[in-house]
LOPA-380075 format. One record per residue: residue number from 1; x, y, z of N, C-alpha, C in turn. Coordinates in pm, 1 decimal, padded with zeros to 6 digits. Example, Ala and Ser with C-alpha at 12.3 -4.5 7.8 and 13.67 -1.06 7.14 Angstrom:
- seq_n_c1_n_c2_n_c3_ca_c1_ca_c2_ca_c3_c_c1_c_c2_c_c3
- 1_01319.0_-00569.0_00780.0_01230.0_-00450.0_00780.0_01320.0_-00330.0_00780.0
- 2_01285.0_-00225.0_00708.0_01367.0_-00106.0_00714.0_01290.0_00003.0_00787.0
% end
This chain:
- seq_n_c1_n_c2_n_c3_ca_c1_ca_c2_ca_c3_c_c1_c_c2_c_c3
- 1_00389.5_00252.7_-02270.3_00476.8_00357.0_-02314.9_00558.5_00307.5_-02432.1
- 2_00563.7_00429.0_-02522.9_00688.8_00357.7_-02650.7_00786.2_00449.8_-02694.4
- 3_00915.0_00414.5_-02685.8_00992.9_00556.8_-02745.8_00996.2_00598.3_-02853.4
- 4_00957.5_00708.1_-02888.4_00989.4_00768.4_-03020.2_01083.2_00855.9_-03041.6
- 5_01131.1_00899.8_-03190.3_01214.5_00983.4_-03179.2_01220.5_01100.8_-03125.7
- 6_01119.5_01141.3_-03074.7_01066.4_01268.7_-03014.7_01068.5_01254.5_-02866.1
- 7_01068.8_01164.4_-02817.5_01037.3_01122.0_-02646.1_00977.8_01007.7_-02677.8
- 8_00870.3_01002.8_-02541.9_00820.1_00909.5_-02490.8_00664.5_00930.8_-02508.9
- 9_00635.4_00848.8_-02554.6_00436.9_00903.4_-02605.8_00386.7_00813.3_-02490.0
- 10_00278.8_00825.4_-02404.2_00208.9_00779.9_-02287.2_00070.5_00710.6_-02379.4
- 11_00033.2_00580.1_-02355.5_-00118.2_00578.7_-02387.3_-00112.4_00426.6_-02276.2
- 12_-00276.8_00473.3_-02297.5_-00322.5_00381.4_-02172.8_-00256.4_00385.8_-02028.1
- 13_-00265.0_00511.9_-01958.8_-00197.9_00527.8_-01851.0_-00305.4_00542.0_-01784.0
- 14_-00411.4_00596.9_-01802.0_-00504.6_00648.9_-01735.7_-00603.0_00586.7_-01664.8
- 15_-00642.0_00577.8_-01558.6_-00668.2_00438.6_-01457.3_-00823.6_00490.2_-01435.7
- 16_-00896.6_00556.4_-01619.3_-01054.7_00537.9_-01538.0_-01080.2_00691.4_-01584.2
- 17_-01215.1_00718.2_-01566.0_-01228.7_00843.8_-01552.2_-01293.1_00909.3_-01437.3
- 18_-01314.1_00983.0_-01408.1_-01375.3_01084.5_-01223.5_-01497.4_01022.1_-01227.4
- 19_-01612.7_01018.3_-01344.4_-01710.3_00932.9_-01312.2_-01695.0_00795.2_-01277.5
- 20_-01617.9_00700.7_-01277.8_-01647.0_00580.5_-01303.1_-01597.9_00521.6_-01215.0
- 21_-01594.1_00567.3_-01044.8_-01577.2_00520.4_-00920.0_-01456.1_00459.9_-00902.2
- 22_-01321.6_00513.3_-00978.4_-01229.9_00434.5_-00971.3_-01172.2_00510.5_-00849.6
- 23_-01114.9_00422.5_-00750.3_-01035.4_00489.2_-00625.1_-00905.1_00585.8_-00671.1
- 24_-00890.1_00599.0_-00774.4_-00768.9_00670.5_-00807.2_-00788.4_00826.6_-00824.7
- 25_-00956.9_00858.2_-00825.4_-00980.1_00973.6_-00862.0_-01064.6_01016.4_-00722.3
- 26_-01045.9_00935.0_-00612.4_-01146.7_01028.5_-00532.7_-01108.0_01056.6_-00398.5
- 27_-00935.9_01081.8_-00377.6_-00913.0_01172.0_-00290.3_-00824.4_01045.2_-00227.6
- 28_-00761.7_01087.7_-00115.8_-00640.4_00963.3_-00026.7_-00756.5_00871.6_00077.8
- 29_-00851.5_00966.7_00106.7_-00904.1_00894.2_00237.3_-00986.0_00783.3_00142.5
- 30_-01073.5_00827.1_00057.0_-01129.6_00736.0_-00003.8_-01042.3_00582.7_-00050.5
- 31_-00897.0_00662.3_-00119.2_-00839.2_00500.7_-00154.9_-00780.3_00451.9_-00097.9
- 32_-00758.9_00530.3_00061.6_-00718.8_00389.5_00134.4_-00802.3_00339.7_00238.8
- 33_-00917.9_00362.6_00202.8_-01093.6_00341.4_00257.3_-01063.6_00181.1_00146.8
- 34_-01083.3_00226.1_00055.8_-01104.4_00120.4_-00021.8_-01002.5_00004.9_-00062.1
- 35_-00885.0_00042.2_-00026.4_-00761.9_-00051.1_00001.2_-00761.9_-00150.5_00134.7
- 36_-00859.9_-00043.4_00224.1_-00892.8_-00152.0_00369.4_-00997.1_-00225.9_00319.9
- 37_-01074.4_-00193.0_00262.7_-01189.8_-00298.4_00176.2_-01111.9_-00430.0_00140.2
- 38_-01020.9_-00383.3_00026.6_-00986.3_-00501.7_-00058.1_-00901.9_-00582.1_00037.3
- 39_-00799.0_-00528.6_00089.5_-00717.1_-00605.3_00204.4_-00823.8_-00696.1_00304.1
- 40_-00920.6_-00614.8_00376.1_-00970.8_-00732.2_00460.6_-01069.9_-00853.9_00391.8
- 41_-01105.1_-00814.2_00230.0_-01183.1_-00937.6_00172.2_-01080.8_-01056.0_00190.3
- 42_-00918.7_-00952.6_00135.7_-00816.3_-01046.5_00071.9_-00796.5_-01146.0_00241.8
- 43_-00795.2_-01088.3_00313.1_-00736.3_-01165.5_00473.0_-00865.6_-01253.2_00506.8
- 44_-00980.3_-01249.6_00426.6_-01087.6_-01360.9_00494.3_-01118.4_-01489.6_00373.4
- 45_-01015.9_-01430.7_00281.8_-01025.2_-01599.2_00182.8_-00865.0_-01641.7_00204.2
- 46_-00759.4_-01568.9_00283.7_-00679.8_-01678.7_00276.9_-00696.2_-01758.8_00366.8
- 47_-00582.0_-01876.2_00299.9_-00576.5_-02011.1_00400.9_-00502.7_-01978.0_00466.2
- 48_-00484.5_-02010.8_00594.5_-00364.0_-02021.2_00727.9_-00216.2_-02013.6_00671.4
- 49_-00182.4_-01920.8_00727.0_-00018.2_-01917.1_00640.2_-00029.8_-01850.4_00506.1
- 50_-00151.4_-01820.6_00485.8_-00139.6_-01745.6_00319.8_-00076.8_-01619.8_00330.4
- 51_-00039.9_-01586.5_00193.3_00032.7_-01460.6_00193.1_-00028.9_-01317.7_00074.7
- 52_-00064.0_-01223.3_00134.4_-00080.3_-01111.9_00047.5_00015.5_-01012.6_00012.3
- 53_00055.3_-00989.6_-00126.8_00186.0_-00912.5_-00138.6_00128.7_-00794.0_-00233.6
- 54_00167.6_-00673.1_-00151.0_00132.0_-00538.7_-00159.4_00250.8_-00425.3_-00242.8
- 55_00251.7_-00437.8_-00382.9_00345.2_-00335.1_-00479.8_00284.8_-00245.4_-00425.7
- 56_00379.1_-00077.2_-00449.1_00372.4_00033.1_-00478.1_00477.0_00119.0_-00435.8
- 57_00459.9_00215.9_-00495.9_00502.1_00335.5_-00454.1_00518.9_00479.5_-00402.4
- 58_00603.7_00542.1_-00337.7_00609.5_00630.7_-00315.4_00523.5_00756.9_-00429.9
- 59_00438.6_00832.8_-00433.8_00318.9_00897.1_-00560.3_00394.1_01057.3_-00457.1
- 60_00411.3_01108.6_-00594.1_00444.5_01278.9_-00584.6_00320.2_01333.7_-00643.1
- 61_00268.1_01423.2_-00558.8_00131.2_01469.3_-00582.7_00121.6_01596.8_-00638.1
- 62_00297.6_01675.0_-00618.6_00300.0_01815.6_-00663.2_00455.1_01769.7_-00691.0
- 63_00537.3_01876.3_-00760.6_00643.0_01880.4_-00773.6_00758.6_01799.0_-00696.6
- 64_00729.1_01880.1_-00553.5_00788.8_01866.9_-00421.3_00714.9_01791.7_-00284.3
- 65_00555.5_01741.7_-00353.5_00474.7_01650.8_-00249.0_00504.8_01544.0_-00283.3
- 66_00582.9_01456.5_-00192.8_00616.9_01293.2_-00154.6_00545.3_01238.2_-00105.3
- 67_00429.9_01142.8_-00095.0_00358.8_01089.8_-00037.9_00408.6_00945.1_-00018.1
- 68_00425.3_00881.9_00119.7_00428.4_00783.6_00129.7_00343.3_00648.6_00142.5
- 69_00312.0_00626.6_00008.7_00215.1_00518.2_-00009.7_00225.6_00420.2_00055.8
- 70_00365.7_00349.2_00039.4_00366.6_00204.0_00088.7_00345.5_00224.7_00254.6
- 71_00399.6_00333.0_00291.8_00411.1_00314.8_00438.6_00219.3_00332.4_00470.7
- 72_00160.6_00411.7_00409.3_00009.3_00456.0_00442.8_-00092.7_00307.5_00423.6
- 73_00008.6_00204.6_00317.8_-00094.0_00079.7_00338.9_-00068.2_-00055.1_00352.3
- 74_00069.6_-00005.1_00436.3_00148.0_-00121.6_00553.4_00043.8_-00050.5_00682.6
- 75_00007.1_00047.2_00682.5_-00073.9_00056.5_00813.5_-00223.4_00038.0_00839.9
- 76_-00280.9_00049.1_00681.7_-00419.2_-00026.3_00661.7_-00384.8_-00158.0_00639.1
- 77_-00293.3_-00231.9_00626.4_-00279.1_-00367.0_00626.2_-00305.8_-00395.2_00775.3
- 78_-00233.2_-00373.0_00865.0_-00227.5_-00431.4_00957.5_-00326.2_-00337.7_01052.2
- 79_-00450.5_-00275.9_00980.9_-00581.0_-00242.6_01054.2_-00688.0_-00348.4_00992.0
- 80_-00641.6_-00401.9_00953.9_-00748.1_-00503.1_00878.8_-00722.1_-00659.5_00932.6
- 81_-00581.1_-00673.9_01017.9_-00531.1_-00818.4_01059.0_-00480.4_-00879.5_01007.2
- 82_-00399.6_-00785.5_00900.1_-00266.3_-00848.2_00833.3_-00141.4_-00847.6_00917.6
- 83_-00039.9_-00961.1_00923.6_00073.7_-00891.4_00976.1_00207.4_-00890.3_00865.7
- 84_00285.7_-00781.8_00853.2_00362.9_-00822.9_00774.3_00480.4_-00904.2_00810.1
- 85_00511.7_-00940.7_00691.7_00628.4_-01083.9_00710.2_00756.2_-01016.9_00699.7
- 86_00744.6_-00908.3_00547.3_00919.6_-00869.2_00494.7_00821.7_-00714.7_00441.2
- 87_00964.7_-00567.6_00423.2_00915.3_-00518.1_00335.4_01054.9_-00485.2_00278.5
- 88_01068.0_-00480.3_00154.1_01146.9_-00468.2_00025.3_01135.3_-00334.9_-00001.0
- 89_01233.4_-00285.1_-00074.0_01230.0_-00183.5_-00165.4_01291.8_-00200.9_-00307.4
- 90_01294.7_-00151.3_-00401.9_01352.9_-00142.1_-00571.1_01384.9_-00009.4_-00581.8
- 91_01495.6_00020.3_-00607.4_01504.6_00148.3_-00688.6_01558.3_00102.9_-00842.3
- 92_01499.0_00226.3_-00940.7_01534.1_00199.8_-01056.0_01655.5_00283.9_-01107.5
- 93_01757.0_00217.4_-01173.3_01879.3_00245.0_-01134.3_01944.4_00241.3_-01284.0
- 94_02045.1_00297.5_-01291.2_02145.5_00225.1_-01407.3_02306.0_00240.9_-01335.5
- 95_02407.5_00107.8_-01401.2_02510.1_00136.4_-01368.0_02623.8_00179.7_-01523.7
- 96_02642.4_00257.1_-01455.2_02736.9_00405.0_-01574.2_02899.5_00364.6_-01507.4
- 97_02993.2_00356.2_-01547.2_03146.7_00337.9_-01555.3_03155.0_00272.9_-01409.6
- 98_03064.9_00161.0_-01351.3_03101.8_00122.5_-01249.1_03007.7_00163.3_-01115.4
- 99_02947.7_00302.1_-01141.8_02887.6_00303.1_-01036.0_02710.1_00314.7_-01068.6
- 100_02614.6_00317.7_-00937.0_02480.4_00319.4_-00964.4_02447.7_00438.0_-00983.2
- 101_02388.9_00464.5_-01100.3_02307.3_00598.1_-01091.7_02187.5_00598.7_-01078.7
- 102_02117.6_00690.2_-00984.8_01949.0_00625.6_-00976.8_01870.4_00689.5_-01063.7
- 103_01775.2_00661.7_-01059.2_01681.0_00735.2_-01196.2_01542.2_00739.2_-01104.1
- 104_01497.8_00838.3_-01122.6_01386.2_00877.6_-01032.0_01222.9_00827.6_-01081.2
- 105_01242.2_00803.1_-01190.5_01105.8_00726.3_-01290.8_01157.2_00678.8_-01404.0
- 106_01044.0_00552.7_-01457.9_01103.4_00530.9_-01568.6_01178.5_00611.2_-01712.8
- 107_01093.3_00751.3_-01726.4_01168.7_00819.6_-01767.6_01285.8_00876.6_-01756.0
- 108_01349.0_00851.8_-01632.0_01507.0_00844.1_-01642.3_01571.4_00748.3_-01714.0
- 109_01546.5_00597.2_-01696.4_01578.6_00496.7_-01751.8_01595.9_00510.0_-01927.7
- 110_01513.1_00554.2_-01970.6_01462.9_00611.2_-02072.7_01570.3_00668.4_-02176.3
- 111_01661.3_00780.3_-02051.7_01737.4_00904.4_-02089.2_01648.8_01036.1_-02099.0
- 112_01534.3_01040.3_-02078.2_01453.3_01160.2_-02077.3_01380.4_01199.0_-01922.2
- 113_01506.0_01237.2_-01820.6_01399.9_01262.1_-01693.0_01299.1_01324.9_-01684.2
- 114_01320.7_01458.3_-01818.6_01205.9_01551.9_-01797.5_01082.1_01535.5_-01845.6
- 115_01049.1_01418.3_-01909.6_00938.2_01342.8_-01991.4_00825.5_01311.6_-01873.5
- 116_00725.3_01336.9_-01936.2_00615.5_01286.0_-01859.8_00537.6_01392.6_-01742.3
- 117_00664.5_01540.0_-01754.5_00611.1_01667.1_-01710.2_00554.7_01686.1_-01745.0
% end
């Protein structure tokens, strides 16, 4: 992403196209079909005590659809014989005259929440 005087111009966001078998385009069951894939390769090459650490986020699918990612593959983790150790959260935030204001995507951070509609 880069700011311009106009907003925020997007390139290289796009994770693939519908042909090209990327899990991002072929529905929830499929990518977290394929998230239990990668998780249980990842749990049969670690060493004893190894650790796998799982980013993401919460993905709005409509306006007002919240989907809870992390929680959907803290539970394919531990269908695969992971156990978890810690889970964290980040919110992205700014502090304004003292207090936190949150910002709901990087385009808040930005100053442009409505960017990226």
């Amino acid at each position: 992403m880069r700011a311009t005087s106009t907003g925020v111009r997007k390139r290289d966001h796009q994770y693939g196209d519908r042909e090209s078998g990327n899990l991002a385009h072929g529905g929830w069951s499929r990518l977290l079909d394929g998230f239990a894939a990668i998780l249980a390769a990842s749990y049969r090459l670690l060493r004893p005590g190894g650790t796998v650490v799982i980013t993401c986020r919460p993905v709005r699918r409509q306006r007002d659809d919240l989907i809870d990612l992390p929680g959907a593959l803290l539970a394919v983790a531990r269908s695969v014989g992971l156990v978890p150790v810690q889970r964290c959260a980040a919110m992205l935030a700014a502090v304004r005259d003292g207090q936190i204001v949150h910002r709901a995507n990087m385009f808040g951070l930005l100053g442009r929440p409505d960017a990226g509609r």
